[in-house]
Every structure is written in C-alpha cells, then in structure tokens.
C-alpha positions as CSV (number, residue, x, y, z in Angstrom):
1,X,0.0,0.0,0.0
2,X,1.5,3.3,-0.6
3,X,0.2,6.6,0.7
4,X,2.4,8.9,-1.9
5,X,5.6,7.9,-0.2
6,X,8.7,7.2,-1.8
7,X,8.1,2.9,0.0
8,X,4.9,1.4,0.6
9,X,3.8,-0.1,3.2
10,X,4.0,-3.9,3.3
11,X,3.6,-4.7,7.0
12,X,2.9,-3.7,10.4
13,X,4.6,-5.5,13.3
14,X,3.8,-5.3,17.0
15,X,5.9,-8.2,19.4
16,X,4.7,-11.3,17.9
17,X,1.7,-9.8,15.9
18,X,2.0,-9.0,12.3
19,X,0.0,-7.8,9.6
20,X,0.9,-8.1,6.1
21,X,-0.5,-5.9,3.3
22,X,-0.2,-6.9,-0.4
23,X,-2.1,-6.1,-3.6
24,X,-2.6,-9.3,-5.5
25,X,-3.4,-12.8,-3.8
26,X,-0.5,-14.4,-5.4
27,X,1.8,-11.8,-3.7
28,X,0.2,-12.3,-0.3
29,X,0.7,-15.9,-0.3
30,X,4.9,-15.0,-0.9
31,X,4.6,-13.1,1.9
32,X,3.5,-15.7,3.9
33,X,5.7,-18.5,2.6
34,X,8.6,-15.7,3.4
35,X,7.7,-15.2,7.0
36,X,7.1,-18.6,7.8
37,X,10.7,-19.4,6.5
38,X,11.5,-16.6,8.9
39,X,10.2,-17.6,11.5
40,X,11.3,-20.8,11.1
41,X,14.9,-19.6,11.2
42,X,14.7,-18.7,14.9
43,X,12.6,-21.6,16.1
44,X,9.4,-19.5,15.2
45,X,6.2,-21.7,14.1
46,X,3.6,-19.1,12.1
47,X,0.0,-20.4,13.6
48,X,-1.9,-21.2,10.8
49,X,-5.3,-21.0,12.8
50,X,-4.7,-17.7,13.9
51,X,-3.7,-16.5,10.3
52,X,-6.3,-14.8,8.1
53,X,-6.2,-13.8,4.9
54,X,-9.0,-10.6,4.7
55,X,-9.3,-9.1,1.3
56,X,-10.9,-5.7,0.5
57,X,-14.4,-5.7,-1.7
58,X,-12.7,-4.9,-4.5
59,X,-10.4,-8.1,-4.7
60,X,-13.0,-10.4,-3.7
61,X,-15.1,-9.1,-6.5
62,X,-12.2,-8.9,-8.9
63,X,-11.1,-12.5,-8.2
64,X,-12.7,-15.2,-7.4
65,X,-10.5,-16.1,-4.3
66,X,-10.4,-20.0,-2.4
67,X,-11.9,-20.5,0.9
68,X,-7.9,-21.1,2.1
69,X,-5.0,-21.0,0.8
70,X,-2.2,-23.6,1.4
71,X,1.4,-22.8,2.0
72,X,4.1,-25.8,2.8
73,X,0.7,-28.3,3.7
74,X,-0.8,-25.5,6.2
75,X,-3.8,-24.0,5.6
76,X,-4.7,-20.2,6.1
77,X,-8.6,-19.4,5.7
78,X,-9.8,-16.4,3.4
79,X,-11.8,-14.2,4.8
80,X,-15.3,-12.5,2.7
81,X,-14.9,-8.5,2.8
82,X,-18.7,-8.9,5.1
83,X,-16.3,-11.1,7.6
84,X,-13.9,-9.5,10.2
85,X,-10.8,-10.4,12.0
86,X,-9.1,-9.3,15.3
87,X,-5.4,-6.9,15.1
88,X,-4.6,-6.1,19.1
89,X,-7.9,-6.3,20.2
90,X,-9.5,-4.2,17.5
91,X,-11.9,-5.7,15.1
92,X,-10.9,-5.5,12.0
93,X,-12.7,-5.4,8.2
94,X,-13.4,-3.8,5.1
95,X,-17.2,-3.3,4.8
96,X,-17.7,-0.5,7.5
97,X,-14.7,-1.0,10.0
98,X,-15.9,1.8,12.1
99,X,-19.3,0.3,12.8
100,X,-17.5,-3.6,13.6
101,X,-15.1,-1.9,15.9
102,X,-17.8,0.3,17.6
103,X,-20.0,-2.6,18.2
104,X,-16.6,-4.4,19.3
105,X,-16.1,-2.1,21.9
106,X,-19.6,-2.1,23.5
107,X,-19.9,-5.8,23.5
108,X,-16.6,-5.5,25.5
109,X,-17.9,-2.6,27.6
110,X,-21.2,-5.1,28.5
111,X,-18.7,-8.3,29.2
112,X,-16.7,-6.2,31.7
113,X,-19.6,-5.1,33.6
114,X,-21.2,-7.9,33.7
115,X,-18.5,-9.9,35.0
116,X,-17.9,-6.5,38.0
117,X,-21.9,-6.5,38.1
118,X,-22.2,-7.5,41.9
119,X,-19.6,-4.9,43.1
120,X,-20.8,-2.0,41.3
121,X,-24.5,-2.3,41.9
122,X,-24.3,-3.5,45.5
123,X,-25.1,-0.7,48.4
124,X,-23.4,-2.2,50.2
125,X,-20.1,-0.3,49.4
126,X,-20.4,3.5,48.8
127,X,-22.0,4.8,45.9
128,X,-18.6,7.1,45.3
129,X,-16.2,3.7,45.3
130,X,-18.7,2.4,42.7
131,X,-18.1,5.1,40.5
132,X,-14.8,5.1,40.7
133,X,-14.7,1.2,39.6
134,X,-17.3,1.6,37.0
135,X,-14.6,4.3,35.7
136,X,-11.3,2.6,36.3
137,X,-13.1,-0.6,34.7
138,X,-15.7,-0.2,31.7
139,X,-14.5,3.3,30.8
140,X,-11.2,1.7,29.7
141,X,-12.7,-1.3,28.1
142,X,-14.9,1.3,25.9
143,X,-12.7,3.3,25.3
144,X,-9.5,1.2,24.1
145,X,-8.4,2.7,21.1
146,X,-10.9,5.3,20.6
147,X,-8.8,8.3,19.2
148,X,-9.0,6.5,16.1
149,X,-12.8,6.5,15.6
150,X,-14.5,8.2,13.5
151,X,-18.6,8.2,14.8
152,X,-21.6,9.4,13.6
153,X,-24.4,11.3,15.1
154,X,-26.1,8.5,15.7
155,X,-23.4,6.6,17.1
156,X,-22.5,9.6,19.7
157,X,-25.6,9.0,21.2
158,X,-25.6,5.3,21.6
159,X,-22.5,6.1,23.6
160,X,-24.2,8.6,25.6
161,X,-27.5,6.3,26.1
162,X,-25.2,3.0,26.7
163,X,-23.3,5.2,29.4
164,X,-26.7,6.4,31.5
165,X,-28.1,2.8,31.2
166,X,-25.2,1.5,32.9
167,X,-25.3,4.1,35.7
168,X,-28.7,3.5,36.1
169,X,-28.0,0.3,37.3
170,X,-24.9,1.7,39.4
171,X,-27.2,4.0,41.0
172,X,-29.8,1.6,41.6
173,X,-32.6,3.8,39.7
174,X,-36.2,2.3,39.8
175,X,-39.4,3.8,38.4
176,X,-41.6,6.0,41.0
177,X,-45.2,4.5,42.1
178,X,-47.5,7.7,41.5
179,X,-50.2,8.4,44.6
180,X,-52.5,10.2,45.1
181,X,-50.4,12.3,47.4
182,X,-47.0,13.5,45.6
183,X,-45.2,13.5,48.4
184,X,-45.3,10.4,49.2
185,X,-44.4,8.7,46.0
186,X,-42.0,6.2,46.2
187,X,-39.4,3.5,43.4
188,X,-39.8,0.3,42.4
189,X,-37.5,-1.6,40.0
190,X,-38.7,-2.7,36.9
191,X,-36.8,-4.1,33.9
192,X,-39.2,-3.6,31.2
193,X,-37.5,-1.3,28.8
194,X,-41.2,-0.2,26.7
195,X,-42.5,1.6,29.1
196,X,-44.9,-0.9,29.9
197,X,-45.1,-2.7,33.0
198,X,-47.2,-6.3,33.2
199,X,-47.5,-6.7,37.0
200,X,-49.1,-3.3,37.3
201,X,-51.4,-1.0,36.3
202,X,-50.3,1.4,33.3
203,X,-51.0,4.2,35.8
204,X,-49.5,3.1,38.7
205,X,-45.6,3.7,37.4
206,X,-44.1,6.8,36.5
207,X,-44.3,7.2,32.6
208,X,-40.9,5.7,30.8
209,X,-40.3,8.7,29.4
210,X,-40.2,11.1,32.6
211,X,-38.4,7.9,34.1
212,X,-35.4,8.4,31.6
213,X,-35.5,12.2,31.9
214,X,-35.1,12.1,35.6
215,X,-32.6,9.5,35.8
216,X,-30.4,10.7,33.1
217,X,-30.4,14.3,35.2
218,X,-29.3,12.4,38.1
219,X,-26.7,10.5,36.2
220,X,-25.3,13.5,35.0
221,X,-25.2,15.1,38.5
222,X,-23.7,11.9,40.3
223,X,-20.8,11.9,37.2
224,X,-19.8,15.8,38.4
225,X,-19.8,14.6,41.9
226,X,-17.8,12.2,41.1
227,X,-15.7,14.0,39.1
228,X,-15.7,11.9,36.1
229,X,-16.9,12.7,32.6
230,X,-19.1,11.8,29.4
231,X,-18.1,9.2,27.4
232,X,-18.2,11.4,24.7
233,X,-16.6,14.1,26.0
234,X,-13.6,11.6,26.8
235,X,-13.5,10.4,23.3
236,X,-12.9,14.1,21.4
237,X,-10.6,15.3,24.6
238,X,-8.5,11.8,23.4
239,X,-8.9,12.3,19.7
240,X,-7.8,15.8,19.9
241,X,-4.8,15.3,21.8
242,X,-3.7,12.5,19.5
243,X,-3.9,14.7,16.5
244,X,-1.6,17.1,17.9
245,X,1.1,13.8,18.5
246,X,0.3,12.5,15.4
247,X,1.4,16.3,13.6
248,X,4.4,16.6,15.8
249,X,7.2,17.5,13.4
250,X,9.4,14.5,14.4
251,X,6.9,12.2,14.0
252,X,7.7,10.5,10.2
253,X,5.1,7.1,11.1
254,X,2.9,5.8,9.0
255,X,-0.1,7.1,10.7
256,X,1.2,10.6,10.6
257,X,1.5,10.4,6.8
258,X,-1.7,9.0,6.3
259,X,-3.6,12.0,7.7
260,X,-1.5,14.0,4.7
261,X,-2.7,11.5,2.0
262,X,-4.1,13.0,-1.3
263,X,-5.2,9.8,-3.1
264,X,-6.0,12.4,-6.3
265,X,-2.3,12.9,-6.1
266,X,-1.2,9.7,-6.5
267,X,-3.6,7.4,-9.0
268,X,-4.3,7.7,-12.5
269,X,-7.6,5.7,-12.0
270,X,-10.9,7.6,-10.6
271,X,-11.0,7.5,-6.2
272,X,-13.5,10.4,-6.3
273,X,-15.5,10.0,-2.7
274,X,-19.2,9.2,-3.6
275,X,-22.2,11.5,-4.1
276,X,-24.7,9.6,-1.9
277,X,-23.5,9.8,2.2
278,X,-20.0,9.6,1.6
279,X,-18.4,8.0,4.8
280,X,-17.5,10.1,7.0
281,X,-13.9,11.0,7.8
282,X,-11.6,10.9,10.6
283,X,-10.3,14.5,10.3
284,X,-14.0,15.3,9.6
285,X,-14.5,16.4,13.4
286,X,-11.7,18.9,13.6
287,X,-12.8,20.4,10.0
288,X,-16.6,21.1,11.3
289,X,-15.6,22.3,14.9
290,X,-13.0,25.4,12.9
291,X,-15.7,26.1,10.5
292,X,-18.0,26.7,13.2
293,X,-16.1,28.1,16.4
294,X,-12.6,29.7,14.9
295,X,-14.3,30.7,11.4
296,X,-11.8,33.5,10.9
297,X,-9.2,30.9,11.4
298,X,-7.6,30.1,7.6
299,X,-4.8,27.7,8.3
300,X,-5.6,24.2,7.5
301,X,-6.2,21.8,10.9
302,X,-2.9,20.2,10.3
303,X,-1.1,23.1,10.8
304,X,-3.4,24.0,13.6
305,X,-2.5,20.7,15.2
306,X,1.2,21.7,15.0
307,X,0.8,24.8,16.7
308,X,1.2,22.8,20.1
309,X,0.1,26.2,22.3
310,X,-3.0,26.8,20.2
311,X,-4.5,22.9,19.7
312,X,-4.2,23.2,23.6
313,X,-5.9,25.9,23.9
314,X,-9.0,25.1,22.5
315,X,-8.9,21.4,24.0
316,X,-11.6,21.7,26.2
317,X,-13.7,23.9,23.7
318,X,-13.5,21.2,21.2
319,X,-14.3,18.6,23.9
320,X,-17.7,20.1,24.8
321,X,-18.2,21.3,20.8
C-alpha cells in the first residue's frame, strides 16, 4: 500500500503480531511462505489457525479467491470482505470498519460489567467507590483505542445512552409508584425497557419517558460529583490530543503520513469520494468544529495541530463542541 511515499507499506509488526499488506493474492501468499521461512529460522512456528487472509471488496469481486490457501501443507482461511478479523484487540474489516469496531467495543464494555456486576450495583459499598470502579473498569474497556474513531451522530448517542443505562443500574434507579399524594411517592424496580409494566397497572408507574428524563439528570449530576466525565466528551478530549502527536514535526510514522494523504495525487484511475453519504472521515471532526467556532481561522487543521500552544488551547472547547 503506498500513501504517496517514496516505499509502501507492506507490514505492520507489533511483538509477535503481524500484519501483512499486499495487492494481489499471489503476492500475499509469498509473503507468507517468506515469513514462515523466517520464523522458522529462529525456532518460530507461524500459527496457521490464527492466520487470516482478509481481502478488500474490490479483490473479492475482482477474483474469485479460495476459501484457504495452502502454503508448505498448512492452511490459512480467506476471509469474505462482510467477515472480520481481530489486530490487538481491534476488530478489524473492510465493509464499514468503524461500525465492527464500535459494536466491538460495547460488547466488551457489556462483558466487563457484567462480570464486576455484583460490586458496582451493591449498596453495600459507597456509591462514590462504585463510581470510581465503573470508571477505572468499563470506561477503559470502551474506550481502548478510541482516538481512532471516527462516529456518527447516531453513534455519539448510543455512547451517551449505553453510558446512563449503565449508571442507572450503578445508581440503583427504579421507576416512581404515582399516589395520590405527591409526596409520598415512592421507586420500584422494573426491567421492562417499553414503558410498559405487566404486574401493574399502566397508571400506577411513573411514565418511561419522565423515568429516563429524571434518571439521566441524576446521572449526570452523580458523574460531576464524582468528578468523572461523558463518554463522549472523553473520546474528542482523546482524539484531539492524539492529532496534535500525530502532527508533531518529528513524528515520520505511517499514521502521521496517512492523515496527509491525497489519493487524487497519486492514482491515474478515478478514487472520487461518492455523491450519496459519503463515509464520513476521521479529520471530519476537527474540519466542522474550525468552520463553526474559529471561522476567521484560515490555516488548514494540520497546521493548527502543530501549533502545540493553540491545539491546547481550544482542547476543552473542542471537547464540549
């Protein structure tokens, strides 16, 4: 793969975890047969059920590719471009890799509270230790790897909904039994999640709606007790601060020069972006919070990013944006 550069890129290599990148099967199949050879060399064995070969739409279409290929009597399965893989505990595919690792992440988020359920909804311990757990626990496990996202509107407020529904159950919240006498209205716990409650009377329980309302205002308040924040603010406080260490002028990685690519520049075949809902881009947060809060500003975000007294300046602006 080359991003304009004078090499291309060919692999990626993290302790024993490697990822190759080729443009034609037969080429990826070398690659293989070369690093098994390798690895062979220093008493390495390549583990051929771990390997996967995922190619992009484009090549699957193009070629009609094997369900495995075989190298020295070892077989390595080929993946479809709908199928996804795992690269340091991020999902990885072609076909919307955004969405797969999104949905990786909360699945995570749900496994790790699940299996610290007991502690963090038990009254037994103080409501301000359970917050700090449910932060030095799940928010992690969200989190992982989240400067590189690159979410939707839609997506933002899954995060933010996920995140109250999880305090909820922190805080112990349960729907209010409306009296006659206002006062003296008191909670029950329900788990019915339509608003809709089969052991009771539809008028006896505080409406769904008002239920939500009320709890996510005292979610909200319990996180600024607590001192903690949003998921969503976390997420563009991280993203922003990784752009500025991804522009730092010594910083010649591959990541650095991909947020510099100009795929126009360097093709002689068509890679116009689509008319119809183009996906959305990573930089596409920074470019919409300049036009709107610093629209006198004319240098380009990269620049912006380099400015290391500036981009930390407007950190917390951006973070709230």
């Amino acid at each position: 793969m080359s991003l304009g550069a004078e090499c291309y890129l060919t692999s990626m290599c993290f302790a024993d975890d490697v990822v190759l990148l080729a443009t034609k099967a037969k080429h990826i199949q070398e690659m293989i047969a070369d690093l098994r050879a390798a690895a062979a060399e220093r008493g390495l064995k390549i583990h051929s059920g771990k390997t996967k070969v995922l190619p992009n739409e484009a090549a699957a279409s193009s070629t009609r590719l094997p369900a495995f290929f075989e190298i020295d009597g070892e077989k390595y399965a080929v993946l479809g471009p709908e199928d996804s893989t795992k690269y340091l505990g991020r999902k990885v595919r072609f076909n919307d890799p955004n969405l797969a690792e999104f949905d990786n992440r909360v699945a995570k988020a749900w496994g790790a509270f699940s299996k610290y359920k007991k502690e963090l909804t038990d009254r037994q311990h103080r409501l301000k230790d359970r917050l700090k757990l449910f932060d030095a626990v799940i928010t992690p496990t969200l989190l992982y790897g989240c400067e590189s996202w690159t979410l939707r509107v839609d997506q933002q407020k899954r995060l933010r909904t996920l995140q109250r529904k999880m305090l909820r159950m922190v805080l112990n919240a349960k729907r209010r039994i409306l009296t006659p006498e206002p006062s003296s209205a008191t909670d029950v716990e329900t788990d019915k999640d339509d608003g809709e409650d089969e052991y009771s009377e539809p008028d006896e329980l505080e409406p769904w709606q008002e239920f939500l309302q009320r709890t996510a205002r005292w979610t909200e308040e319990q996180l600024d007790k607590a001192n903690l924040q949003q998921w969503t603010v976390q997420w563009r406080r991280r993203k922003w601060a990784w752009a500025a260490k991804l522009l730092d002028k010594d910083n010649h990685k591959w990541s650095a020069v991909a947020t510099k690519w100009q795929p126009l520049l360097h093709t002689d075949g068509p890679c116009g972006r689509r008319h119809a809902r183009p996906k959305r881009r990573w930089e596409q947060d920074f470019v919409d919070y300049l036009r709107v809060a610093c629209p006198s500003e004319l240098r380009h975000w990269h620049e912006l990013a380099a400015d290391q007294h500036w981009w930390e300046s407007h950190s917390e602006a951006f973070a709230s944006f």
